[in-house]
C-alpha positions in Angstrom: -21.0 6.1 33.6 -20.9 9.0 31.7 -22.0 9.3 27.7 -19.4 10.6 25.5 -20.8 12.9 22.3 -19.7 11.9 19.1 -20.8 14.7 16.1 -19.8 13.6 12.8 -19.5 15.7 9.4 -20.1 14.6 6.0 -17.9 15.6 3.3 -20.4 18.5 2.3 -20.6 19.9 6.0 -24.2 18.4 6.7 -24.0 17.0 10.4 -25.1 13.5 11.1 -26.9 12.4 13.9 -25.0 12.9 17.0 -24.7 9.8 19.3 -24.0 8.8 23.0 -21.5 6.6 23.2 -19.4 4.9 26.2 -16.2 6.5 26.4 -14.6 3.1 25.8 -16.3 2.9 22.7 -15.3 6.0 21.4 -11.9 5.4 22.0 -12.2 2.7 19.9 -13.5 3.9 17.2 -11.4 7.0 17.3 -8.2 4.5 16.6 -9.6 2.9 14.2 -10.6 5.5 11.8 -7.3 7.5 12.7 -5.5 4.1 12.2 -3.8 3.6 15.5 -2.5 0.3 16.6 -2.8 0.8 19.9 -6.2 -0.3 21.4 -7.6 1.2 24.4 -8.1 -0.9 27.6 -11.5 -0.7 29.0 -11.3 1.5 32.6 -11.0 -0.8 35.7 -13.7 1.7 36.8 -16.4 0.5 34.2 -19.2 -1.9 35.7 -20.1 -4.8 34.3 -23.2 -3.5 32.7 -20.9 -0.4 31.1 -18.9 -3.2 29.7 -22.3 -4.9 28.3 -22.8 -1.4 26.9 -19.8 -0.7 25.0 -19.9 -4.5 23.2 -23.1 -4.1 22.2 -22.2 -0.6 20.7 -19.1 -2.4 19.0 -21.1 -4.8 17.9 -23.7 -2.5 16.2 -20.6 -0.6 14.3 -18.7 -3.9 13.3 -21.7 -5.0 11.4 -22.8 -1.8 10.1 -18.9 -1.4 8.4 -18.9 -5.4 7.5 -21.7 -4.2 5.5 -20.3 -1.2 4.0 -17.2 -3.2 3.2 -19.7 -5.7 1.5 -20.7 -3.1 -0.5 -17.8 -1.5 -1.7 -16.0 -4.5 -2.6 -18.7 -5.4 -4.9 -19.2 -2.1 -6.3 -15.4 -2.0 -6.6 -15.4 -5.5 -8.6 -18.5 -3.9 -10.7 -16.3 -0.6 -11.5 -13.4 -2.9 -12.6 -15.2 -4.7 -15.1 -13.7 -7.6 -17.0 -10.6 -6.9 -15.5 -11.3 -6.3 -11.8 -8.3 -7.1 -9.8 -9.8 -9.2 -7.4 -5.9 -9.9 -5.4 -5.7 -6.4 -4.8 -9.7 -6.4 -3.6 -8.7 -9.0 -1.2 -5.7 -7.5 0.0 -7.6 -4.2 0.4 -10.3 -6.3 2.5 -7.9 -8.4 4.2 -9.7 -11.6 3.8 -8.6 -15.0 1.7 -9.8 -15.3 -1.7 -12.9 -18.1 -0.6 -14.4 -15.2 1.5 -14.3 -12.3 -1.3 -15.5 -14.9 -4.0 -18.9 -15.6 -1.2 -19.2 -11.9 -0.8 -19.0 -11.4 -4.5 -21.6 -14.0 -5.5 -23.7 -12.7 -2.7 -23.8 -9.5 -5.0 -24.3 -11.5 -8.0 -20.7 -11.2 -9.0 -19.1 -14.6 -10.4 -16.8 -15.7 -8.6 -15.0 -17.7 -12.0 -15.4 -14.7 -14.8 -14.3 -17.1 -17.1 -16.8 -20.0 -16.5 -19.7 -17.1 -16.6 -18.6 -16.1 -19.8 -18.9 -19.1 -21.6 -15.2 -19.6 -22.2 
């Protein structure tokens, strides 16, 4: 199977590293950062072993943006204060409140602001 080259910018022009990627792959992640809802089906042509390929690079990017996420919600619930809307941080994340109060803790974010207060 053949590679697909993916070259991506930075907001100040720098190139990042360029990558190899299965052309399924790329597909993918080209609809999901242009937000289409239709996701691409795997060529009949691909081996197994291309498949193998492509879920393991899938893989690799969903934990490297479930990280990323993790980050920005708690930086968000940091930048928020006090106040922090944590709804709209879970509506944002798409994940019930039990999940954003674990990631938040995991950041050393209370979960119950008023309990860590001393109210």
């Amino acid at each position: 199977m053949k590679k697909v080259r993916v070259t991506l910018t930075s907001p100040d022009g720098a190139a990042a590293q360029p990558g190899d990627l299965t052309p399924y792959t790329a597909a993918a992640l080209t609809a999901a950062l242009t937000n289409d809802r239709a996701t691409p089906t795997p060529p009949e042509s691909d081996s197994f072993d291309d498949r193998l390929d492509s879920i393991a690079e899938l893989s690799r990017a969903i934990t490297h943006f479930e990280a990323a996420r993790e980050e920005a919600i708690a930086a968000a619930d940091r930048a928020g204060g006090p106040h922090a809307d944590r709804k709209a941080l879970g509506i944002a994340a798409r994940m019930p409140r039990s999940r954003l109060y674990r990631i938040l803790e995991k950041y050393g974010r209370p979960a119950n602001r008023k309990t860590a207060d001393g109210a």
